[in-house]
NUMAR-71069 format. One line per 5 residues: their letters; for each residue y, x, z of N, C-alpha, C. Coordinates in Angstrom, 1 decimal, padded with zeros to 4 digits. Layout:
<recs>
A = Y/X/Z/Y/X/Z/Y/X/Z; ...
</recs>
This chain:
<recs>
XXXXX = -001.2/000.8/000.0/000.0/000.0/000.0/001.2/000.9/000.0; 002.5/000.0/000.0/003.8/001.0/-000.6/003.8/002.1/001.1; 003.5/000.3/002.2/003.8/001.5/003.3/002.6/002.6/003.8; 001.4/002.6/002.9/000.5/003.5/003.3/001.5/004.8/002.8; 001.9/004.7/001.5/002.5/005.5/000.7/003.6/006.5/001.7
XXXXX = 004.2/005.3/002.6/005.5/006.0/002.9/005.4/006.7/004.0; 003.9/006.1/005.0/004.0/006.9/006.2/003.7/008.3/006.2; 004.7/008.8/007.4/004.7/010.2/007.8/003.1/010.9/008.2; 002.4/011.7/007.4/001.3/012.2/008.0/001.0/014.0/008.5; 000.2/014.0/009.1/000.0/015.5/009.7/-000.4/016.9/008.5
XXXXX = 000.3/017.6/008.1/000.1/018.4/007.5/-001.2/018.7/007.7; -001.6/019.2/006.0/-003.2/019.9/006.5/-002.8/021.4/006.6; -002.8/021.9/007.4/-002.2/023.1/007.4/-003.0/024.2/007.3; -004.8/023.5/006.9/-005.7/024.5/006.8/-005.2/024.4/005.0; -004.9/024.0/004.3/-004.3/024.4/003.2/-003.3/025.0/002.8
XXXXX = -002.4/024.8/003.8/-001.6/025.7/003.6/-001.4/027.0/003.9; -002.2/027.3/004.7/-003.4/029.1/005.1/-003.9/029.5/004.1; -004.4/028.7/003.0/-004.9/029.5/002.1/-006.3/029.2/002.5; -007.4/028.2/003.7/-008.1/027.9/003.8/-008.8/026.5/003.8; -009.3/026.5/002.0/-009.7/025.3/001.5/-010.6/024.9/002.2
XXXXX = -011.8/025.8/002.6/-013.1/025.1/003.2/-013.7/026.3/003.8; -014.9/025.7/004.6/-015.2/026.8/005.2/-016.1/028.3/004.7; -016.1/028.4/003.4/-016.7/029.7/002.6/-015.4/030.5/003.1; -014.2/029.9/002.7/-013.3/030.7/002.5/-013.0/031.4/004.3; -013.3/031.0/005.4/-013.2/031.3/006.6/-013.6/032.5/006.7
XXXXX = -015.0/032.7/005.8/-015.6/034.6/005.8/-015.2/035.5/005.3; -014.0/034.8/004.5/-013.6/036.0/003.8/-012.2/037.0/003.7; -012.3/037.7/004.8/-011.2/038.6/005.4/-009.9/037.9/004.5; -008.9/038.0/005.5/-007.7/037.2/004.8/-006.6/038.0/003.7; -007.0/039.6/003.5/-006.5/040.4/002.3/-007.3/039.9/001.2
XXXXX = -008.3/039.4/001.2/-008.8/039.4/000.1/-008.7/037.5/-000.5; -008.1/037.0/000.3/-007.7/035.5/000.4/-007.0/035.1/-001.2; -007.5/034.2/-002.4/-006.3/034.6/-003.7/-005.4/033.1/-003.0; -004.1/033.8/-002.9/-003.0/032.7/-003.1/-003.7/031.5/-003.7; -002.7/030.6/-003.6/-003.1/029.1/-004.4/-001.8/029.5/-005.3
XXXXX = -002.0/028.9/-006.6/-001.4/028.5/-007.3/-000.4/028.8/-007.5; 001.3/029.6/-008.0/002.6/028.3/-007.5/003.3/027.1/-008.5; 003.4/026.9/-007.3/004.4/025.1/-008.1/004.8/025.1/-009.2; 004.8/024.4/-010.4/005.8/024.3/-010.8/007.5/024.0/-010.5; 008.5/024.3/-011.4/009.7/024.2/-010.6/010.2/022.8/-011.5
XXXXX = 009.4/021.7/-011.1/009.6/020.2/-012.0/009.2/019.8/-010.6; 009.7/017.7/-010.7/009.6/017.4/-009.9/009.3/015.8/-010.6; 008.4/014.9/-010.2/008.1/013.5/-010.8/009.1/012.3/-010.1; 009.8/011.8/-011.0/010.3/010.9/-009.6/009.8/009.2/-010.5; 009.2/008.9/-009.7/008.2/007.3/-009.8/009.1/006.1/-009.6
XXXXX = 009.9/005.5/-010.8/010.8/004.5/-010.3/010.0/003.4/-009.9; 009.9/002.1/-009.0/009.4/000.9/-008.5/008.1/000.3/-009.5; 007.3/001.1/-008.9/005.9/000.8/-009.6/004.9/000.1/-008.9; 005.4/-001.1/-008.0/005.1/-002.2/-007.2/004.7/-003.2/-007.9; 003.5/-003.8/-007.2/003.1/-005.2/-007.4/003.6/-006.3/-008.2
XXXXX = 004.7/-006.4/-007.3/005.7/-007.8/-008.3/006.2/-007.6/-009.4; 006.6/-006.4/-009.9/006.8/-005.9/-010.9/005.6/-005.6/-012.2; 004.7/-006.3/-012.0/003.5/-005.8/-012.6/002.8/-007.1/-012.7; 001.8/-007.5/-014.1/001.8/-008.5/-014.7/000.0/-008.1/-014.6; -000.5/-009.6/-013.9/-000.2/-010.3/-014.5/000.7/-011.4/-013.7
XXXXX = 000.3/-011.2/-012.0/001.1/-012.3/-011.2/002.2/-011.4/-010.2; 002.7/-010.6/-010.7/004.1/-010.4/-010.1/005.2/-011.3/-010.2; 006.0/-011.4/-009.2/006.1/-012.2/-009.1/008.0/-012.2/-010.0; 008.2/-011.0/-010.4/009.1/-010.4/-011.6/008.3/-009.4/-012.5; 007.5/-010.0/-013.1/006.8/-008.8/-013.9/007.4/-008.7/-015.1
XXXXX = 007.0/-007.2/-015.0/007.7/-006.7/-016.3/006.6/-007.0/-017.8; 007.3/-007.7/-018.7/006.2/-007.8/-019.8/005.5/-006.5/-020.2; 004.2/-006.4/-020.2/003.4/-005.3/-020.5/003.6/-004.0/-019.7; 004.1/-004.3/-018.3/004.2/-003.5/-017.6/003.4/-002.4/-016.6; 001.8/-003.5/-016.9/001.2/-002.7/-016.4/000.2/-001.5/-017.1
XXXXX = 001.2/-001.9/-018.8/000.0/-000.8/-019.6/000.6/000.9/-019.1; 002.1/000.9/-018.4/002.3/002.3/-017.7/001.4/002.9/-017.1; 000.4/001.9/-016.0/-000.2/002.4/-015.2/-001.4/003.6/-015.5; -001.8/003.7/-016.8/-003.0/005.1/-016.7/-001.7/005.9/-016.8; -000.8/006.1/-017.4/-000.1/006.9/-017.8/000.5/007.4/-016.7
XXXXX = 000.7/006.7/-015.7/001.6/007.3/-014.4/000.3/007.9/-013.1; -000.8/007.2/-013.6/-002.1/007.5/-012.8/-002.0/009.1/-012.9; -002.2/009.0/-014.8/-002.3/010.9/-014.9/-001.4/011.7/-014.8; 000.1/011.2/-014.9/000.7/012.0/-014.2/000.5/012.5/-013.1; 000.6/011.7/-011.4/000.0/012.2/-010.9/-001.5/012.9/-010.4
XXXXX = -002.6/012.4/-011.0/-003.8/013.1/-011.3/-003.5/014.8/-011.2; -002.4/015.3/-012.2/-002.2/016.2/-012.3/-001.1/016.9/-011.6; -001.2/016.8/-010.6/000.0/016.9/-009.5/000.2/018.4/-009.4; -000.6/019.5/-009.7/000.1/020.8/-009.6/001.2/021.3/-010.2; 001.8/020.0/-011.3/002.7/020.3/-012.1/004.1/020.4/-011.2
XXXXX = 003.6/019.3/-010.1/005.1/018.7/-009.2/005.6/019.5/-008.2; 006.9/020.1/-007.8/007.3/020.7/-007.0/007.0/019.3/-005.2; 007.8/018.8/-005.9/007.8/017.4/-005.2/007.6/016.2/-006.1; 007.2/014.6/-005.6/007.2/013.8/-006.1/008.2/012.8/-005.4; 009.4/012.2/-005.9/010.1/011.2/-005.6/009.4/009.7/-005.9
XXXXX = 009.6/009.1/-004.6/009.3/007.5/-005.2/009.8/006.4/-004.8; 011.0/005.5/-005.9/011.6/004.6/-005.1/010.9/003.4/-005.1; 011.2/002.8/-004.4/010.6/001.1/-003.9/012.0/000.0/-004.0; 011.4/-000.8/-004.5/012.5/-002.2/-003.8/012.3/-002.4/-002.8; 013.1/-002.6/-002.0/012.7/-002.8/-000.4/013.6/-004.1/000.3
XXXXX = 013.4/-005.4/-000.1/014.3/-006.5/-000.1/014.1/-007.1/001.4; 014.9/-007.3/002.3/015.4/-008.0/003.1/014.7/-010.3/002.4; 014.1/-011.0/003.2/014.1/-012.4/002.8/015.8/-012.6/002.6; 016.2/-013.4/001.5/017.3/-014.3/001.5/018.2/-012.9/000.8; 017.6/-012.1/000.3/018.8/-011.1/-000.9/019.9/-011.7/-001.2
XXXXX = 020.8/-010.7/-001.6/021.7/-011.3/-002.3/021.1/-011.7/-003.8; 020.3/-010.8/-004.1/020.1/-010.8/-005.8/019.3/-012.2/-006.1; 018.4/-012.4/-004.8/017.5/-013.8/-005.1/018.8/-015.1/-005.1; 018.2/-015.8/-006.5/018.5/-016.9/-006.6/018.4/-018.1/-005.6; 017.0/-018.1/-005.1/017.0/-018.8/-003.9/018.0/-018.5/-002.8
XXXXX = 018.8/-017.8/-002.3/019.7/-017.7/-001.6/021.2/-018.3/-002.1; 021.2/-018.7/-003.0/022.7/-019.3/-003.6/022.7/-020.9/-003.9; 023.3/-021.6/-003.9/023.2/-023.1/-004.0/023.2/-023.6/-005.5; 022.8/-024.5/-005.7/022.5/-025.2/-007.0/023.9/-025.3/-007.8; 024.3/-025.1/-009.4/023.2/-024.9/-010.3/022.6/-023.4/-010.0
XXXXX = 022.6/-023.0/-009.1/022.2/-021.3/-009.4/020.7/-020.9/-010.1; 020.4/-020.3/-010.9/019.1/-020.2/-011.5/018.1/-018.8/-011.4; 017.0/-018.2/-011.5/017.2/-017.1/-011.7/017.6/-016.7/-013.1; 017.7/-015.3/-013.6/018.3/-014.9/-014.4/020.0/-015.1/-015.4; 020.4/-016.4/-014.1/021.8/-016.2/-014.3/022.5/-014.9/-013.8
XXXXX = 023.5/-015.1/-014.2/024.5/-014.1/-013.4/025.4/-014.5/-012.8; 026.0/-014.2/-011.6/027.2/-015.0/-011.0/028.3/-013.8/-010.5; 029.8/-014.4/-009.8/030.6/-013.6/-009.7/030.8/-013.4/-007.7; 031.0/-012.2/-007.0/030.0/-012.5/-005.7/031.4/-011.3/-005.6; 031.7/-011.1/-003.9/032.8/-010.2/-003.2/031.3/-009.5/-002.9
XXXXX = 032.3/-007.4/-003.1/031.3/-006.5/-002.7/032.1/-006.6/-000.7; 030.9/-006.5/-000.3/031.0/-006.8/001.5/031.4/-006.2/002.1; 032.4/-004.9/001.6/033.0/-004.1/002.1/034.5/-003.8/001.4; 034.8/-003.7/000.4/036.1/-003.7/-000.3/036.8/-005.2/-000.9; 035.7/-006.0/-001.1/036.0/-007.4/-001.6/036.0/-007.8/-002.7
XXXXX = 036.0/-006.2/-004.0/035.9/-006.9/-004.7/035.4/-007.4/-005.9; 035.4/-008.6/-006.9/034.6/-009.3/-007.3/033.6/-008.4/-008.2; 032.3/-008.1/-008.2/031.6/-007.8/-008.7/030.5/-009.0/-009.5; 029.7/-008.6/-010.6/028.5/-009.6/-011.8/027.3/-008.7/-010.7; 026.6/-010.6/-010.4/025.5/-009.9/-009.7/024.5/-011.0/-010.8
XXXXX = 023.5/-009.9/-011.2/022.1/-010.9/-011.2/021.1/-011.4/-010.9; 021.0/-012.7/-011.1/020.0/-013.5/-009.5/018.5/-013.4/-010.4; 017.5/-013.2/-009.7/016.2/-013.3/-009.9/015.3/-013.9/-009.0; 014.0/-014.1/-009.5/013.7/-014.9/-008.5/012.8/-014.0/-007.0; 012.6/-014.3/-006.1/012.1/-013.6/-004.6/011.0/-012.3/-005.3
XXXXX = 012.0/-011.1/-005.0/010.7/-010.5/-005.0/010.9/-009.3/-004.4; 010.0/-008.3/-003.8/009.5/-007.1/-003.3/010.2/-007.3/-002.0; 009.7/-008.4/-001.7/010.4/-009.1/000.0/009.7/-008.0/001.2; 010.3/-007.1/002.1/009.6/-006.4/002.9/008.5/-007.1/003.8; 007.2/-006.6/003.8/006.3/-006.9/004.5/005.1/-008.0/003.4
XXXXX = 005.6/-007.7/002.2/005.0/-008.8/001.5/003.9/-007.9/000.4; 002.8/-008.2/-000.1/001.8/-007.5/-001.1/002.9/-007.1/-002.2; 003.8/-008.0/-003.1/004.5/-007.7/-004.1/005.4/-006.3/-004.0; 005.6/-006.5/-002.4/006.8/-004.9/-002.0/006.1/-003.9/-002.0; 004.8/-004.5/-002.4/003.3/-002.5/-002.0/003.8/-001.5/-003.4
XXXXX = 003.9/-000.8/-003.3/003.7/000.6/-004.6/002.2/-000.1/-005.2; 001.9/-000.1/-006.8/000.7/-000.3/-007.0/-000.3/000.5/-006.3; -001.6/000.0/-005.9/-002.4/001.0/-005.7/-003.2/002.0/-006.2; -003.1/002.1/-007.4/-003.7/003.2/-007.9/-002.8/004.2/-007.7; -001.4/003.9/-007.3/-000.3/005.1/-007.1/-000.6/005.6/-005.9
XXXXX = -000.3/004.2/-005.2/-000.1/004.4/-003.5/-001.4/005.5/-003.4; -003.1/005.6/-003.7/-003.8/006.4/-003.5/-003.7/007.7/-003.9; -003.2/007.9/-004.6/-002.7/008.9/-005.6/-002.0/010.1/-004.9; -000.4/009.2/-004.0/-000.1/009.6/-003.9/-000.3/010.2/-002.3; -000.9/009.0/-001.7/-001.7/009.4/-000.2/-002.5/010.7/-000.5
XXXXX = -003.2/011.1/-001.3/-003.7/012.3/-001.6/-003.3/013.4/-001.5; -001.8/013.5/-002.4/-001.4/014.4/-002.8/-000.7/014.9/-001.0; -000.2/013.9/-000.2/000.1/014.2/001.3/-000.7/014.6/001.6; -002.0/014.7/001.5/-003.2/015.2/002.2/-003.4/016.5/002.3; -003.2/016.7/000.6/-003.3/018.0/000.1/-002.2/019.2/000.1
XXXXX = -001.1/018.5/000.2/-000.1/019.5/000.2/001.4/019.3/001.5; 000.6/018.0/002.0/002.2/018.0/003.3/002.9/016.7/003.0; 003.7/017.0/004.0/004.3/015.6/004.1/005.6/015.7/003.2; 005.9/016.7/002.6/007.5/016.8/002.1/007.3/016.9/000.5; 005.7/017.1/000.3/005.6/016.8/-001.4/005.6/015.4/-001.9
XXXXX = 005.6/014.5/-001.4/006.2/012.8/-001.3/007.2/012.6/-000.6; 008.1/012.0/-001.3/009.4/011.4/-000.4/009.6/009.9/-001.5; 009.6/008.9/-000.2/009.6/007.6/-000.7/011.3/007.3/-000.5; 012.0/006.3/-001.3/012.6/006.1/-001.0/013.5/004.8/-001.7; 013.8/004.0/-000.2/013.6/002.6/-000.7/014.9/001.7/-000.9
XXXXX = 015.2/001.2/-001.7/016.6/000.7/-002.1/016.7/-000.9/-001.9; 017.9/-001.0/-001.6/017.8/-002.4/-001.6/017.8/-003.8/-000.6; 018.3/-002.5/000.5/017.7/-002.9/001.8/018.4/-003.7/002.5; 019.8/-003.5/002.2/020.9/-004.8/002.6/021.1/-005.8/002.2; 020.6/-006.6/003.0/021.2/-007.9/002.4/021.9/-008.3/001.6
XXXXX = 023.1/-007.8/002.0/024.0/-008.7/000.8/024.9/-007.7/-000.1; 023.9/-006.3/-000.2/024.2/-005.8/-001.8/022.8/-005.0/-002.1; 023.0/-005.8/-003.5/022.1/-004.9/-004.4/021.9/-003.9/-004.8; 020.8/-003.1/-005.4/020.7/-001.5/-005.3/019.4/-001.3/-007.0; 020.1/-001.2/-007.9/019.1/-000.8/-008.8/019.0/000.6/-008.9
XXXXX = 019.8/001.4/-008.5/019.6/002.8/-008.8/019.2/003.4/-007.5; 017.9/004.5/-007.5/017.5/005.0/-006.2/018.5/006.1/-005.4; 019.6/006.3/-006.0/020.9/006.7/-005.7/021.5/006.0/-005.2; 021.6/004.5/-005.1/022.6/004.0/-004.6/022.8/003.8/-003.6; 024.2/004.1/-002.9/024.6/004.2/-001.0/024.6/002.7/-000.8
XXXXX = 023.9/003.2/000.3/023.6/001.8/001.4/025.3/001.5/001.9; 025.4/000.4/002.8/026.2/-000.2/003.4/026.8/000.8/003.8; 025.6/000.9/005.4/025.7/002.0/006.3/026.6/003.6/005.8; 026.3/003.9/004.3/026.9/005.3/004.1/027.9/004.7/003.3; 028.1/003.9/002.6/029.5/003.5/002.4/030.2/003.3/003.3
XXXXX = 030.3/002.6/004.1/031.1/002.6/005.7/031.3/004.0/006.3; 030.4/004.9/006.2/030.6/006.0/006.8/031.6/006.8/005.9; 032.1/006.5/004.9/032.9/007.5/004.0/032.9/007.5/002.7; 030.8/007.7/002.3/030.3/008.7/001.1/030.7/007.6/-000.1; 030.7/008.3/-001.2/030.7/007.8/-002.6/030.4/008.2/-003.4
XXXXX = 029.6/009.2/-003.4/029.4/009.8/-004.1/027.4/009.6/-004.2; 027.3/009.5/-005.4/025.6/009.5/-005.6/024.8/010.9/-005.3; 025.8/011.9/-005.4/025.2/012.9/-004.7/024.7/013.1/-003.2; 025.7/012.1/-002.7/025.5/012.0/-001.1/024.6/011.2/-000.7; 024.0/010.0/-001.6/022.4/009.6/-001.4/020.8/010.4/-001.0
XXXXX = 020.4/009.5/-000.3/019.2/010.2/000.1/018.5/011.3/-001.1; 018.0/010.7/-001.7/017.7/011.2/-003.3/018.9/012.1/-003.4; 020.0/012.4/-003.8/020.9/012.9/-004.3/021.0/014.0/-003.0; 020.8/013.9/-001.7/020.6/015.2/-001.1/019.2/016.1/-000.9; 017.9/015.0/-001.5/017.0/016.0/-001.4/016.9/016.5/-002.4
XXXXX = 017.5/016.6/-003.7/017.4/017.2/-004.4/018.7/018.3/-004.7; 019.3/018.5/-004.2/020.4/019.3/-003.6/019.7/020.4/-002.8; 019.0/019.8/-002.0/017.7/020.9/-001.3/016.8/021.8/-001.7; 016.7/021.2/-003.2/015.7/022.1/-004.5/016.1/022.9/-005.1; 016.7/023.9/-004.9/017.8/024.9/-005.9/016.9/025.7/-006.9
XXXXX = 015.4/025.5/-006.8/014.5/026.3/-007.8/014.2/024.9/-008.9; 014.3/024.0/-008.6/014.1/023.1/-009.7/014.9/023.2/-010.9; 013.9/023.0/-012.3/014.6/022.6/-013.4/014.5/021.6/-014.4; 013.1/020.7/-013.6/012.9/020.0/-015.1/012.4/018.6/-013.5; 012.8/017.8/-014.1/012.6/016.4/-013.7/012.0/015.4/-014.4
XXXXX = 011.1/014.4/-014.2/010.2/013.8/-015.3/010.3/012.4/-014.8; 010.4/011.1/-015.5/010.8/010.2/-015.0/009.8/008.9/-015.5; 008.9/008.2/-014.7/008.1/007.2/-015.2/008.8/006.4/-014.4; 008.2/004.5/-015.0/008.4/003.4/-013.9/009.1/002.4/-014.9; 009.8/001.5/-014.1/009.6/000.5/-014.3/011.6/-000.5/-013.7
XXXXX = 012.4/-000.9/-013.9/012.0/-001.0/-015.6/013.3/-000.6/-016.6; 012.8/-000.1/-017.7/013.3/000.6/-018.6/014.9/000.3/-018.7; 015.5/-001.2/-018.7/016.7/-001.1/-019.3/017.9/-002.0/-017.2; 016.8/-001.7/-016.7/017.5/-002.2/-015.2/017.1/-000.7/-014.6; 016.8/-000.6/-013.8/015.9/000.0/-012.1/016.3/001.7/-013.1
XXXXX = 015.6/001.7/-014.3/014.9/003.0/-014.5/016.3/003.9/-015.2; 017.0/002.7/-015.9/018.4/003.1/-017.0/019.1/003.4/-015.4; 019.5/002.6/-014.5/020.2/003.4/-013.6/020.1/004.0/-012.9; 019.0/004.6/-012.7/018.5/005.4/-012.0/018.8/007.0/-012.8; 018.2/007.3/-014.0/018.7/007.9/-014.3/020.2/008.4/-015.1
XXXXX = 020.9/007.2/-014.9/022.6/007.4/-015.6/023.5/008.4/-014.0; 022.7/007.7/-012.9/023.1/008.7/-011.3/022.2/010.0/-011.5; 021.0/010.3/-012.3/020.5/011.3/-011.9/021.4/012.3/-013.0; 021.9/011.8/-014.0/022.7/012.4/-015.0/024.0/013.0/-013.9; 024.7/012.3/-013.3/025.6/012.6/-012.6/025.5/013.3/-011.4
XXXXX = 024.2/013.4/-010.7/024.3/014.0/-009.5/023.9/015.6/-010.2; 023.5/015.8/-011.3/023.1/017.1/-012.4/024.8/017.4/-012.3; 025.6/016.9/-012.6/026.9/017.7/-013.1/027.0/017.9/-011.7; 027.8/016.8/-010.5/027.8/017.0/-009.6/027.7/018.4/-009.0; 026.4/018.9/-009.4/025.7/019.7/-008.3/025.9/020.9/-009.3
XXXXX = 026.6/020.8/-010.7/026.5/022.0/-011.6/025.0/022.0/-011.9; 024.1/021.3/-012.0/022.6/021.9/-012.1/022.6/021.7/-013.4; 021.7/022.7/-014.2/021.1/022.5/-015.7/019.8/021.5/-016.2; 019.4/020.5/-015.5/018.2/019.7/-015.0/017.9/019.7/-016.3; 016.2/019.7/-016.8/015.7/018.6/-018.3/015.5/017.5/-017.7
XXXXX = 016.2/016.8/-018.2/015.3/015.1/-017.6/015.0/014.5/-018.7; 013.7/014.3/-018.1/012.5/014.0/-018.9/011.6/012.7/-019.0; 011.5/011.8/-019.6/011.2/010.6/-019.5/010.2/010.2/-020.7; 008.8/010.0/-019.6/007.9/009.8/-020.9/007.6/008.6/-021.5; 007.5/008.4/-022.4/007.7/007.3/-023.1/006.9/006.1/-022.8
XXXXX = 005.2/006.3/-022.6/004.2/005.6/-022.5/004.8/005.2/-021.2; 005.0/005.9/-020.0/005.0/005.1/-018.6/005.9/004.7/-018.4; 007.0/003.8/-019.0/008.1/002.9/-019.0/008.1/002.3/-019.6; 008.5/001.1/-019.4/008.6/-000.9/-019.9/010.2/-001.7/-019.6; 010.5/-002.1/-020.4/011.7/-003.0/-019.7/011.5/-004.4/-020.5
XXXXX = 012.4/-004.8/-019.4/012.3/-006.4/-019.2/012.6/-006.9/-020.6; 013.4/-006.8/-021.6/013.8/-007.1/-022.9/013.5/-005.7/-023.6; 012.2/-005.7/-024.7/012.0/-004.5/-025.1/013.2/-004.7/-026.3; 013.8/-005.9/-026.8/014.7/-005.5/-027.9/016.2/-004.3/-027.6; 016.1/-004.3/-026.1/017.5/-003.3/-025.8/016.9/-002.0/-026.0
XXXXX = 015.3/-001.4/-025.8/015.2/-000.2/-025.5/015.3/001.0/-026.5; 015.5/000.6/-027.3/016.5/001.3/-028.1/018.0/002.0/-028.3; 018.6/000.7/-027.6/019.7/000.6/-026.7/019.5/001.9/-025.8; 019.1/001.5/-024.9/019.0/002.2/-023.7/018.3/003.6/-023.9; 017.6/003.8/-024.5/017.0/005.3/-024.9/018.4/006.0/-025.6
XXXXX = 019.1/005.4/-026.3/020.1/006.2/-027.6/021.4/006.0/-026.3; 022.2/005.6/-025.8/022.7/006.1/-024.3/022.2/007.2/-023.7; 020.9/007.3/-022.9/020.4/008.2/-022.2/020.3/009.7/-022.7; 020.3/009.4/-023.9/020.2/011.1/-024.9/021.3/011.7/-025.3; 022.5/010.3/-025.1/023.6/010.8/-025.6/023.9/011.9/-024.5
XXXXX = 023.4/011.5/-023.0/023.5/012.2/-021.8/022.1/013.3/-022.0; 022.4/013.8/-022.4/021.2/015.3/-022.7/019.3/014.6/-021.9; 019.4/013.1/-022.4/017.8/013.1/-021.7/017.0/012.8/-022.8; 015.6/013.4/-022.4/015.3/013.3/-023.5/013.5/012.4/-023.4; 013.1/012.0/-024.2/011.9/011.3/-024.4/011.0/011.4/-025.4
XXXXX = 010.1/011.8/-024.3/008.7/012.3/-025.1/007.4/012.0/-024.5; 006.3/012.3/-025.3/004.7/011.3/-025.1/004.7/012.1/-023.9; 003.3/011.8/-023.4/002.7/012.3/-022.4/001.7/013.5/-022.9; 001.5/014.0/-023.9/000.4/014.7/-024.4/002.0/015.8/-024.5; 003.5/015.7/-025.6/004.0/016.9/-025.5/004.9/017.1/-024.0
XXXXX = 004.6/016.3/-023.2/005.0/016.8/-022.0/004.2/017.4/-021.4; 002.7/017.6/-021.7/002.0/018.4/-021.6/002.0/019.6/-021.3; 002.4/020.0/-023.0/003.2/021.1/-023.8/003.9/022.1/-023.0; 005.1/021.0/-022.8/006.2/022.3/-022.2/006.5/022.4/-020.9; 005.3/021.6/-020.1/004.7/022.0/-018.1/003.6/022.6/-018.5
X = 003.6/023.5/-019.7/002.2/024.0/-019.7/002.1/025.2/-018.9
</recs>
């Protein structure tokens, strides 16, 4: 589940000794071979949850869940990942974004005109109907991820997964995993670099290439990376951001063309999963 996904667990710290199993215990520790190292790439997994996924989500994305082998083998092959980022919806009952919270005619997939709860002012919000409600199956990370990525904590620590979940105030919306909560708007920040996301990867100064699956293509995933474009200048960083083609879907495939020819104009680029292969080889 999403929150199997997100809990904090105990390092295996016999792996990170250099002590896979117990052959390796006999064997004087000069002669021990290093593991591996990291690549200097990082996966970040936009909202690859339940409700978002067809056939009974409860906002599914059309053909959304043909992503899933493709995001499977992404991480499958996790030595590619420095870290893995993964955002969640994480909705509060009675959202702002849910239709059900607003009075009749309200529908979902209208849009209406709504005061931001801190400056006032008028912001286009779009209503949809209840979903990724905390505590609910729809709010879980799929599970073929969620296990995936329970693994990868197993195997390498608690800091090679960082979940992180948007959306969490009531009465503002959050499509981008960059976006400041209430709480840090109030405190000052405004900047997308000062988001959670936007400071752990501030933290990464050996990273260069960022790879982006999920869901969905012309909402959640378009702004998610138009902030990851900016928190790159921001930070002066030279990022590749990378976005494979097969593990993303959006809600109206007639825009994704749209939305791909934007994103490139911003140095990102889109390619299969076979030549992203290629150049994390």
């Amino acid at each position: 589940t999403g929150v199997a996904a997100a809990r904090e667990l105990v390092p295996n710290t016999e792996r990170h000794n250099g002590r896979a199993n117990k052959a390796n215990d006999a064997i004087p520790s000069r002669f021990t071979l290093p593991s591996p190292p990291l690549m200097p790439a990082a996966l970040l997994l936009i909202d690859v949850q339940s409700d978002f996924l067809p056939p009974a989500g409860a906002l599914a994305v059309p053909d959304g869940d043909a992503i899933l082998p493709f995001v499977h083998r992404l991480l499958d092959d996790d030595v590619k990942w420095s870290s893995v980022y993964v955002s969640q919806d994480f909705h509060p009952a009675g959202h702002i974004s849910f239709a059900s919270r607003h009075a009749p005619p309200a529908q979902p997939f209208d849009t209406i005109a709504i005061r931001h709860p801190i400056c006032g002012d008028t912001i286009q919000q779009e209503l949809w109907p209840d979903h990724c409600v905390q505590g609910t199956p729809g709010c879980a990370i799929e599970e073929g991820v969620a296990t995936r990525l329970e693994q990868i904590r197993q195997k390498r620590g608690d800091d090679a997964v960082r979940v992180v979940q948007k959306g969490r105030d009531a009465d503002l919306d959050a499509y981008s995993a960059f976006a400041l909560t209430l709480g840090e708007q109030q405190a000052g920040l405004d900047s997308v670099a000062e988001s959670r996301l936007g400071r752990l990867l501030k933290a990464s100064p050996s990273l260069d290439t960022i790879v982006v699956a999920g869901l969905a293509l012309d909402f959640c995933v378009q702004q998610t990376i138009a902030d990851l474009v900016k928190v790159r200048d921001s930070l002066k960083r030279d990022w590749r951001i990378l976005v494979v083609e097969e593990a993303v879907r959006g809600v109206d495939p007639a825009r994704d063309a749209e939305v791909k020819r934007r994103l490139e104009e911003e140095r990102v680029e889109f390619l299969s999963i076979d030549a992203l292969s290629a150049v994390l080889a």
